[in-house]
N, C-alpha and C positions, 0 to 999 in steps of 0.2 A: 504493500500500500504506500502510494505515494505523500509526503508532506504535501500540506496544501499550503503552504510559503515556499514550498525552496524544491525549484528544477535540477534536470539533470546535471546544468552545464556552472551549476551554483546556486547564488541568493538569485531569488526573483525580484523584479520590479519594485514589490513592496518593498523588501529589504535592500536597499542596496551596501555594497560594500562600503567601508570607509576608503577614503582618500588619504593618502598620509606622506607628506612631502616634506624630505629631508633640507632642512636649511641647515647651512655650515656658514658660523659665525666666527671671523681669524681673532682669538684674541690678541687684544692690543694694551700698552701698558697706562697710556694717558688717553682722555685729562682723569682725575676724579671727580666723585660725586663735590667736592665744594667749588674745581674750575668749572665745573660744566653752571653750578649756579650763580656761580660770582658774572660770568657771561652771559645768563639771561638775566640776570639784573640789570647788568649793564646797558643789556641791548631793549628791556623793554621795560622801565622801573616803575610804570603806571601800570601795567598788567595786573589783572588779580590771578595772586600765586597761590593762599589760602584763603577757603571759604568754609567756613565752622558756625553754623547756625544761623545767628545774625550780623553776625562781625565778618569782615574780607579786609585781608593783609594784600596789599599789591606786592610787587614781588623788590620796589626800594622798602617796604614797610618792613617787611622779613629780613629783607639784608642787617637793616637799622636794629631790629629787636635779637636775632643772631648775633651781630656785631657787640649787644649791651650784652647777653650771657656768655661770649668769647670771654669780655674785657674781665667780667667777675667771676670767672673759672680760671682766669691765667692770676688773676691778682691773687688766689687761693692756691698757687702752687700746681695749677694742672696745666698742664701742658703734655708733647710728644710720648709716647710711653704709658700715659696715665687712663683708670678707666674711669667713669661716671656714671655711676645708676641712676637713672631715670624712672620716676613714677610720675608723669604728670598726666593730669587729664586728656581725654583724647580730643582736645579743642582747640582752638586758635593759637592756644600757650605750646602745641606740644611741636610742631613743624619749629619755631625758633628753637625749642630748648633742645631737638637733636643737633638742629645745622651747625648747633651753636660750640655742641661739644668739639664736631669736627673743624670749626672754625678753631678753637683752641689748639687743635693737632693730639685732640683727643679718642679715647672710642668710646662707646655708649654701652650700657648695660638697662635695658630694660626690664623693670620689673612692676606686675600688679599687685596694687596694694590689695585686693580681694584674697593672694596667696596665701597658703596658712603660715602664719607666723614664723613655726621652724623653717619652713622650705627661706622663706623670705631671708632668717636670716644664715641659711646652709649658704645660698646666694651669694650675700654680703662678705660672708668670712672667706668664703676661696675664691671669689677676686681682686678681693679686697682694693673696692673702690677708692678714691680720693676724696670724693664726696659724693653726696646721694641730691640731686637735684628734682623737687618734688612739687608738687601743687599744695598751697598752703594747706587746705581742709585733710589732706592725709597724712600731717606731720606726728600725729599722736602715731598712728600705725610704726615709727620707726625710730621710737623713744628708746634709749635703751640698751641699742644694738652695737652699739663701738662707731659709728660711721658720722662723722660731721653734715651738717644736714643743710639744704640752700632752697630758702620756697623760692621757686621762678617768677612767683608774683613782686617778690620785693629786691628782684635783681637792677642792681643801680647802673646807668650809666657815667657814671665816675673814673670808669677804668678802659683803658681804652683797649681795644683789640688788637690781639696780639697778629703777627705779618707771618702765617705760616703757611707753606705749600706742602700737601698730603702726597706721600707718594704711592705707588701701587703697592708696596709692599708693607705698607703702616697697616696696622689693627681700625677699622672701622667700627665693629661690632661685636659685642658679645652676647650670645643666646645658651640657655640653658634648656637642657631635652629636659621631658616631663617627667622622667626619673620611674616611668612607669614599670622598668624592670631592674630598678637600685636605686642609688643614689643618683640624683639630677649633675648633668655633669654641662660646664662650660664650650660654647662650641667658640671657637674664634675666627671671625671673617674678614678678611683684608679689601683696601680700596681698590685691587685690582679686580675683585671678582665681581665686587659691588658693579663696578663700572661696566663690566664687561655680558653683567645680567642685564643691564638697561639696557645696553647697545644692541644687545638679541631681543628682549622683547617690543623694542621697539622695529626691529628689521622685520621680523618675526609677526606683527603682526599692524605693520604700518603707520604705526602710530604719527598721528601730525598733533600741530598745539590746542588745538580744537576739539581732540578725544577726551573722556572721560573715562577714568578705570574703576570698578568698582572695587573697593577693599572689604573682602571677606573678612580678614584674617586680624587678631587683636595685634600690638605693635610689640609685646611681649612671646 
């Protein structure tokens, strides 16, 4: 007895096969993720970069509010080398406060304040951040824990930003797996891979300035 979807010579009509087209993307070592922005600031500084409910940061607004948490991460000692956890809201504050790490020639460490406390501070102790850059209403969550603590909301422009180029082989990011079969353990991503994931999904799937991507995924 024959299926009544699928002929001799394969899937039928109803079903057709998938289509699956190999792109090969050559990686390349420059620019990174803060030349590529420090250049669309440049190039377009009235654009809106971030839009977060009712507030839009154009993309000189970002550079400006970036440039104030460089200047008050470098004045605390972080710089090249150094990591920064990150808890801030997922709003208009959080686009300045990562750019802002890597504007210091720092990497970021994301983490949810919703995490259970242990994990939160398993986190804290083996990477032991420089400081923990947070949204003020979740400072109580991180009372306690050994880590010097910076609400985003009360970072000053007093200090100015510090003049650093990221290379491809600098630490961008730090993610930890969900520790579902041990201990949660540290992953480390550099600015060349960083770079070189945007350069594909934009070849990859045409991206002009005009697309919208939808973010699934929490920034933790």
């Amino acid at each position: 007895m024959s299926h009544p979807f699928i002929d001799a010579t394969g899937l039928s009509g109803r079903f057709a096969p998938p289509v699956f087209t190999r792109v090969l993307i050559t990686p390349q070592a420059n620019p990174c993720l803060p030349d590529l922005f420090e250049a669309r600031a440049v190039d377009a500084p009235h654009r809106p970069a971030v839009v977060a409910g009712n507030r839009t940061l154009s993309y000189g607004e970002l550079r400006a509010q970036a440039a104030r948490v460089a200047g008050a991460l470098a004045a605390h000692g972080i710089g090249p080398g150094s990591i920064v956890a990150v808890s801030v809201d997922r709003n208009a504050d959080l686009i300045p406060a990562l750019l802002g790490v890597h504007l210091a020639g720092a990497a970021y460490l994301p983490i949810d304040p919703s995490y259970p406390r242990e994990r939160i501070r398993l986190m804290l102790e083996s990477a032991a951040p420089g400081v923990l850059l947070h949204s003020e209403r979740h400072a109580e969550v991180f009372r306690g824990m050994n880590t010097d603590l910076m609400a985003v909301e009360g970072v000053s422009d007093r200090f100015p930003p510090p003049t650093l180029a990221a290379r491809p082989e600098d630490l961008a990011y730090v993610i930890f797996t969900s520790g579902s079969t041990g201990i949660p353990k540290g992953v480390m991503l550099e600015h060349g891979g960083m770079s070189n994931l945007m350069r594909a999904t934009i070849g990859l799937f045409e991206a002009v300035p005009s697309d919208r991507l939808l973010a699934v995924s929490t920034v933790s």
